[in-house]
C-alpha positions in Angstrom: 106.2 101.0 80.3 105.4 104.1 78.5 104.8 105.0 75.5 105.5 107.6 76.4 105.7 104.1 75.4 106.9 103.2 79.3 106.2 100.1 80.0 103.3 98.0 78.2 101.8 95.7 79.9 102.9 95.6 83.3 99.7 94.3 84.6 97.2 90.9 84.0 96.7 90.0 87.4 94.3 87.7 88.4 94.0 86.0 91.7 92.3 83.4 93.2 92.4 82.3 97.0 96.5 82.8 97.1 96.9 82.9 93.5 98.8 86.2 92.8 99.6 87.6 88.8 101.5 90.8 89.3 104.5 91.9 86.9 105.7 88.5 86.5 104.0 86.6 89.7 103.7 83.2 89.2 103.2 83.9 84.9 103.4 79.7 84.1 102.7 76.6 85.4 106.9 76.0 86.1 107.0 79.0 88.4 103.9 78.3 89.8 105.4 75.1 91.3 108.7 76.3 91.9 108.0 79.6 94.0 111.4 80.2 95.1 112.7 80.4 91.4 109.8 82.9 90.7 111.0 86.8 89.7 108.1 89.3 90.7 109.7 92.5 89.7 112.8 93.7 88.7 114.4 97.0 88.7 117.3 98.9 87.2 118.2 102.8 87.8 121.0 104.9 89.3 121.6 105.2 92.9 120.1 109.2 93.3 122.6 109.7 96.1 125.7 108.3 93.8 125.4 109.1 90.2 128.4 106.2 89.7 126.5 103.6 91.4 123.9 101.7 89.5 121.0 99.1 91.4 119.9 96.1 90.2 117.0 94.7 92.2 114.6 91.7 91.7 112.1 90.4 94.0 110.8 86.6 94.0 108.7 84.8 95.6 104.9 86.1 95.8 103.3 86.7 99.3 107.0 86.6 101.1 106.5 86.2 105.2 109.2 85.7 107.7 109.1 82.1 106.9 110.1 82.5 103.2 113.7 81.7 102.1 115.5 81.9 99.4 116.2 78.6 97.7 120.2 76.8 98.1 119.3 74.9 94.8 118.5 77.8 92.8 120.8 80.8 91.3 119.7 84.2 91.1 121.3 86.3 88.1 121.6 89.8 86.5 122.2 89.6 83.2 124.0 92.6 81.7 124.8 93.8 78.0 126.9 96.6 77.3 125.2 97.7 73.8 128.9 99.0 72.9 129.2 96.6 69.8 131.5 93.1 70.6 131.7 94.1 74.1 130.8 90.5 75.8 127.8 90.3 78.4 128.3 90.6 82.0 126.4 88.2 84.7 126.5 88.8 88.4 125.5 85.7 90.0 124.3 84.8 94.0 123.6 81.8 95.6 122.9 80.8 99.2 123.7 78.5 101.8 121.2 78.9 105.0 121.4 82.5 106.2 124.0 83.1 103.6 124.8 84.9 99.8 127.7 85.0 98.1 127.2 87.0 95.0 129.7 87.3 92.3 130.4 90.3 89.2 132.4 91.3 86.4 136.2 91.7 86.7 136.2 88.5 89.7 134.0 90.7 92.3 132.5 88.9 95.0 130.9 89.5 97.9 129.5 87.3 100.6 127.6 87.7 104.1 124.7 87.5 106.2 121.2 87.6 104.5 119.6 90.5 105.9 122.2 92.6 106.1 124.3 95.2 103.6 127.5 93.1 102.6 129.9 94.9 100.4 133.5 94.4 98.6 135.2 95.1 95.4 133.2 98.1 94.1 130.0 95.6 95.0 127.1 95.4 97.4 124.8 93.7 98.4 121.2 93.1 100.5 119.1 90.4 100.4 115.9 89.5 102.8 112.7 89.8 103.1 111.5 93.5 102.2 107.7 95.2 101.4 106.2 94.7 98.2 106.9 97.7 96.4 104.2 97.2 93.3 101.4 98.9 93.2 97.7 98.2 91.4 94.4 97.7 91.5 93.8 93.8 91.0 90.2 93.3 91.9 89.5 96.1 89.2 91.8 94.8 86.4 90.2 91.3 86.7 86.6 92.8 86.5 88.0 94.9 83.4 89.4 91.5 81.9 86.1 89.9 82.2 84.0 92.8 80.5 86.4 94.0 78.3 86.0 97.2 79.5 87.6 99.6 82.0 85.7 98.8 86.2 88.7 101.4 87.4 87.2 103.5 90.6 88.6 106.6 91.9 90.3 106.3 94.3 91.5 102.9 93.4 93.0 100.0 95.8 96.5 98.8 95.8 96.1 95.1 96.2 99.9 95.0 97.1 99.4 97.4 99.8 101.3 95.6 103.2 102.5 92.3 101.2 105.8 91.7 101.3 108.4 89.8 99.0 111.9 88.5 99.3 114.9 90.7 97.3 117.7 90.9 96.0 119.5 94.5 95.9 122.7 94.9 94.1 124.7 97.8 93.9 127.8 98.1 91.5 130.1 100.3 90.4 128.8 101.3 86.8 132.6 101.7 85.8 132.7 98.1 85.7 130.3 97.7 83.1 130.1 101.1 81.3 133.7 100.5 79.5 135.0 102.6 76.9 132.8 105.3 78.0 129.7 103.1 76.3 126.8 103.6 79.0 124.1 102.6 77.8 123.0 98.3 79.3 120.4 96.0 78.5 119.2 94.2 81.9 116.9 91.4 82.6 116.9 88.3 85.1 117.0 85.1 85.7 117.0 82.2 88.1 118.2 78.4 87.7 118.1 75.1 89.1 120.5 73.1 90.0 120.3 69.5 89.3 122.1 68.6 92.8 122.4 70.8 95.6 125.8 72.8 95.2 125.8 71.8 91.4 125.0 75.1 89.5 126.4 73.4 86.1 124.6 72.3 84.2 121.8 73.6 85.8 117.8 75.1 83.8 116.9 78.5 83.5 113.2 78.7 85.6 112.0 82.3 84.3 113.5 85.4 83.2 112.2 89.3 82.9 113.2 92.3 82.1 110.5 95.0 80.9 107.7 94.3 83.5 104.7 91.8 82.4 105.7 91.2 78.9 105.3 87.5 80.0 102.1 87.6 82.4 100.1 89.9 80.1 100.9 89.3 76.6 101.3 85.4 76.3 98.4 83.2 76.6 96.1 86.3 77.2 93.5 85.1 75.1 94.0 81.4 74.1 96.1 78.9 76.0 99.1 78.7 73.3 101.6 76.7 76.1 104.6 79.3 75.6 104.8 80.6 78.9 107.1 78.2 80.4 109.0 78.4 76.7 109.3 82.1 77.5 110.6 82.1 80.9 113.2 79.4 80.1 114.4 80.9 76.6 118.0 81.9 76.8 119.1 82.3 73.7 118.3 86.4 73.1 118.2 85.8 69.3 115.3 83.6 69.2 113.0 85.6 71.0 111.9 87.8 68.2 110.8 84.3 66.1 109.5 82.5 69.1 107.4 85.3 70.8 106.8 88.6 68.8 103.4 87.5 67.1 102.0 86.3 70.1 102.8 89.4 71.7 101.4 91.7 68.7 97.9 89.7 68.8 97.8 90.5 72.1 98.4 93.6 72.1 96.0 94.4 69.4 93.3 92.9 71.9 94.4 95.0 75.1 94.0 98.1 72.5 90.3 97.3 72.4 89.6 97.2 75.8 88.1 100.8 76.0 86.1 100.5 73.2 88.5 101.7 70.6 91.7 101.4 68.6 93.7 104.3 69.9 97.2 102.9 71.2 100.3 104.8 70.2 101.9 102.7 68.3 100.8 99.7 65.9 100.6 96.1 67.7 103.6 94.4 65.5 105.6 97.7 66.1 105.2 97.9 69.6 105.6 94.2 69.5 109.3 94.0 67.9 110.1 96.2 70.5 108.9 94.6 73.8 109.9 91.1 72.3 113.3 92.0 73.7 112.7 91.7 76.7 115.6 93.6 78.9 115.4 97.0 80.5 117.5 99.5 78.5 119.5 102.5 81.3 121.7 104.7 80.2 124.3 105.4 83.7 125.9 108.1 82.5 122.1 110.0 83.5 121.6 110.7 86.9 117.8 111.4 86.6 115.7 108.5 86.3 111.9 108.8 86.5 110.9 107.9 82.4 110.4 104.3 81.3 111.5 103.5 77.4 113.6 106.8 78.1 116.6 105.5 76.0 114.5 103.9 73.6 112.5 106.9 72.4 115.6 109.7 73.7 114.1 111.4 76.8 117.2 112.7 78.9 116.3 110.2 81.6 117.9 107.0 82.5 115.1 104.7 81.9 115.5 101.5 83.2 113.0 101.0 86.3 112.3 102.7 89.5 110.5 102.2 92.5 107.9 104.7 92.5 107.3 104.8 88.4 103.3 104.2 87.7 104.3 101.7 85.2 100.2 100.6 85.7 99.1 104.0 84.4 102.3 104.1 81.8 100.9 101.3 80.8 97.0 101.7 80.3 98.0 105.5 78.2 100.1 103.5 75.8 98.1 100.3 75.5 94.5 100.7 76.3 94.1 104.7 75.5 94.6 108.2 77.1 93.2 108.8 80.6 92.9 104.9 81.4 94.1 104.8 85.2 93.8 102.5 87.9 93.5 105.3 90.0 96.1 103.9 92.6 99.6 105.9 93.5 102.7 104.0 95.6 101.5 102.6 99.1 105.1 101.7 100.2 107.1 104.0 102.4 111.2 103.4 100.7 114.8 104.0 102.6 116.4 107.2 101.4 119.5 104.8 100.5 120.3 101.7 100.0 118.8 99.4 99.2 116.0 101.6 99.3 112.6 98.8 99.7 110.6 99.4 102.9 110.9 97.8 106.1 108.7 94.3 106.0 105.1 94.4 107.0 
């Protein structure tokens, strides 16, 4: 997330024998225990080989193997806001059975088949399996910088992610169906929830949620245990997130800004706060190009949103910690040319 305000704060990873923090990895003790419910990543840009196509992806699950399934009990969801004043919010929805998704849009869209395979219908499609990784950082030095408060970054760095794979969800869709009235700019974030019964999505508990990446694992409870992360992750209600969370997120901040020795980020804590409190991804469709995160928020003529190869690490250490802080570690992964685009498993 820059600031060039892209992306603040994608990182706090810390782990500990299997214990994995990346963008949203296992970022409170409800997630931690419920591993199939828990978003890693999620992603939001416009297909480069179909400028009327936008992807949604979200991985879950940390450390995916060829074991790892998706969960029948849980339901996977894009949430999606047309910013186009009164225009009502759009979810697309999967579940599975076995080997199985069915996923369901706006305007009655559905599409079902195999996992592992590219199912599409209705202006909608859909892949889901078990994919590579496609984060990139250098954990070992982050958690030694956490510890002194102070930058242990080597060049070259090493990409901690590099050959781990993850379980995904890859959505393409038609932006006509949510861009109406020629209004093309969305807010996107994710969620899952649990069913109380198997088969019984209603009523059902929201597990976690994300949108900007890290928002939860990096700037709640960074410095004193408060107990909000589960409160975060199962917040729904949009217009309580400001109350609940912004403070917390602009002490936190404020610390973060320190870490090199000085007070040099690009924007004040509380300001850079009110904005990452809302915690969706903003992409504007009608804009093919897509390699600038924030882009709608501060008018670069990019999509924003989030794509695979951004250095949202680096984004994030320029805007957060100061100029020239880098992990000093590119993309390891090796993508598809089209969809849906995440590496082959390792």
């Amino acid at each position: 997330m820059k600031l060039n305000l892209h992306k603040v704060t994608a990182a706090l990873f810390l782990f500990t024998s299997v214990t994995v923090y990346a963008a949203d990895h296992l970022d409170g003790p409800a997630v931690s225990n419920d591993p199939a419910a828990d978003l890693n990543d999620v992603y939001a840009f416009v297909n480069p080989n179909d400028p009327h196509e936008l992807i949604l992806m979200a991985t879950v699950l940390p450390l995916a193997s060829t074991q790892s399934r998706f969960s029948d009990v849980v339901e996977y969801q894009f949430h999606i806001q047309n910013t186009a004043g009164g225009t009502p919010a759009e979810t697309i929805s999967c579940r599975f059975r076995g080997k199985a998704v069915i996923c369901n849009g706006p305007m009655g869209t559905e599409v079902a088949g195999p996992v592992g395979r590219v199912n599409e219908n209705d202006g909608l499609r859909v892949f889901t399996g078990l994919r590579d990784d496609p984060f990139f950082f250098d954990l070992a030095a982050f958690q030694q910088t956490v510890i002194t408060l102070a930058p242990q970054f080597t060049n070259p760095g090493v990409d901690f992610f590099e050959g781990l794979n993850t379980l995904a969800i890859v959505i393409g869709i038609d932006s006509s169906l949510l861009a109406e009235d020629g209004a093309s700019v969305l807010q996107v974030y994710a969620a899952t929830r649990r069913a109380e019964k198997k088969g019984r999505f209603s009523p059902s508990a929201q597990v976690d949620r994300m949108g900007r990446p890290g928002i939860n694992t990096a700037l709640i409870d960074l410095l004193t245990s408060t107990g909000k992360k589960d409160q975060y992750n199962q917040a729904e209600e949009i217009s309580s997130w400001a109350g609940l969370f912004q403070s917390e997120i602009a002490g936190n901040l404020a610390a973060l800004d320190t870490l090199d020795g000085a007070a040099n980020a690009l924007l004040p804590p509380m300001i850079l706060a009110s904005v990452l409190v809302d915690d969706r991804l903003l992409i504007d469709v009608s804009v093919p190009e897509c390699d600038a995160y924030l882009a709608v928020e501060l008018g670069v003529p990019q999509c924003g949103g989030r794509t695979l190869t951004r250095d949202v690490i680096d984004d994030t250490f320029g805007a957060v910690v100061g100029p020239g802080v880098s992990d000093f570690v590119g993309n390891t992964s090796t993508f598809l040319a089209d969809f849906p685009f995440l590496g082959e498993p390792n």
